[in-house]
Each structure stands twice: as structure tokens, then as C-alpha cells.
C-alpha positions in Angstrom: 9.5 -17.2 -50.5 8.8 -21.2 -50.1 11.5 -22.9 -47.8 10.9 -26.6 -50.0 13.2 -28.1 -47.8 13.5 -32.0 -48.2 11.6 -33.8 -45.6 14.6 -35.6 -44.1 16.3 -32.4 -43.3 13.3 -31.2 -41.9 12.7 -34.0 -39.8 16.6 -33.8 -38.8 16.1 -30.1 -37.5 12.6 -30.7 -35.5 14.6 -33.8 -34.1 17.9 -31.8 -32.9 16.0 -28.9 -31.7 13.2 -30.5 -29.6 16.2 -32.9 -28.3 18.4 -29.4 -27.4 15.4 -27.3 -25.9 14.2 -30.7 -23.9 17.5 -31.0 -22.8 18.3 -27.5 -21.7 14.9 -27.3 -19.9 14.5 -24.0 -22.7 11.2 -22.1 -22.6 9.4 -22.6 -25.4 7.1 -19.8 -25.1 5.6 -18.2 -21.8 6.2 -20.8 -19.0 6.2 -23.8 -21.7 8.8 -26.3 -21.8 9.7 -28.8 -25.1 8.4 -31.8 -24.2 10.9 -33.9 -26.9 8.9 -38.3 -26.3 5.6 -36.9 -27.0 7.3 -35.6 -30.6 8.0 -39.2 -31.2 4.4 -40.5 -31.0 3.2 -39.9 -34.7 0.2 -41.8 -33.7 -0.7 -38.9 -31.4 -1.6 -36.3 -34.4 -2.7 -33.6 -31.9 1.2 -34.0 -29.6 3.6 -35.0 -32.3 4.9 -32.1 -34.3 6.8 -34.4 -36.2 3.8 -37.1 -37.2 2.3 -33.5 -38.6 5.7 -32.4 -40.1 5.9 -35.7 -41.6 2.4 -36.0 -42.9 1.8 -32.8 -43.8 5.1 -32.6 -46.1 3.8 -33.6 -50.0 0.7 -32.2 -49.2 1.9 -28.9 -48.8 3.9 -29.2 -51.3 1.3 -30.1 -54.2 -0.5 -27.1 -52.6 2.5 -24.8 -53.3 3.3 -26.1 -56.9 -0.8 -25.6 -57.7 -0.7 -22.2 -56.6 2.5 -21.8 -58.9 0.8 -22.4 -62.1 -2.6 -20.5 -61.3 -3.1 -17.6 -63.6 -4.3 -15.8 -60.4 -1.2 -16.0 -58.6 0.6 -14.9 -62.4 2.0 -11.6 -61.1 4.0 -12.8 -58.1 7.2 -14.5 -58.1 8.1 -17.4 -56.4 11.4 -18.1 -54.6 11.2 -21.6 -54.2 14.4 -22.7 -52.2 14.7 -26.4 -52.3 18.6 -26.8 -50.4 19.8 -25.7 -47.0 22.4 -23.9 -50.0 19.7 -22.1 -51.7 18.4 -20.6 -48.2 22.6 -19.5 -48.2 22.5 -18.1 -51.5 19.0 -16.3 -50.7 20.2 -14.9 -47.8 23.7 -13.9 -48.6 21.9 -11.5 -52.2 19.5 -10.2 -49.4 22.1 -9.1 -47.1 24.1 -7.7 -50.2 21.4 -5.3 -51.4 20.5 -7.2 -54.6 19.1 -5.5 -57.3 16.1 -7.8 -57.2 15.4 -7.7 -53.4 12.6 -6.1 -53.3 11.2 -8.9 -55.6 11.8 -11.5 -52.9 9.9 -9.4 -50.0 
């Protein structure tokens, strides 16, 4: 499964949730806590988690669509979801035992 989310919703989410877990003082993992300015410096490629999000994005992508049509990757399907609906959708025929479930695992 490929999340192909647009890159303003992704940058939306990484903004809110640094903001909330900054704000909160939440543990990020162990003893670490979100620091939400550094995030903000997309100069700063090795601290800013969106300066990677953002340039990181289309190239992913055009990884993702070239590993699509190689005849290598031929026998596996792709479940490319490209809308925060599609993830929904996804979900919701997971949940619900679809016949083709165990296509998407």
C-alpha cells in the first residue's frame, strides 16, 4: 500500500502534530520531546522534518510510479491511495473482511 498523499496535506499534518506534541510537552520516543521551530528551518536538512517532507515528496514519488511499471515488480499489486478518502475507503473494505484483503497485505 502507497499513502500518495498530496504534499499540502502532508505538510498540514507534520505542521498540527509537531505544534500539538510541542505544545503538550508529549514524549516523542524515550525521554524525547517535539521540538516544533527547529521543523520550520528547511535550511537545516538534518533538524527540519518538514524541509525533508517537502523535498523529498516528487522524488519519492517518481520512485514509486518507476517501480509500478517494472516487469520485476509485475506480480504485486499496488494500492496507491492518493485522498485522505481513499485511505477511508481502504480502511473501511479492510475492516469489513473484503474479499480481496489479503491482496492489500
Amino acid at each position: 500500500m502507497w499513502l500518495d498523499l498530496p504534499l499540502r496535506i502532508l505538510v498540514w499534518r507534520l505542521l498540527r502534530r509537531s505544534w500539538k506534541r510541542w505544545r503538550s510537552r508529549e514524549l516523542v520516543s524515550g525521554t524525547n520531546q517535539e521540538r516544533f521551530w527547529p521543523q520550520l528551518m528547511i535550511w537545516r536538512k538534518n533538524d527540519s522534518l518538514l524541509g525533508w517532507t517537502i523535498t523529498q515528496h516528487a522524488r519519492k514519488r517518481r520512485n514509486m510510479i518507476a517501480c509500478m511499471s517494472e516487469p520485476r515488480w509485475g506480480r504485486i499489486r499496488f494500492v496507491r491511495l492518493r485522498s485522505s478518502r481513499a485511505v477511508e475507503a481502504f480502511a473501511v473494505s479492510v475492516e469489513g473482511g473484503s474479499p480481496t484483503m489479503g491482496e492489500w497485505t
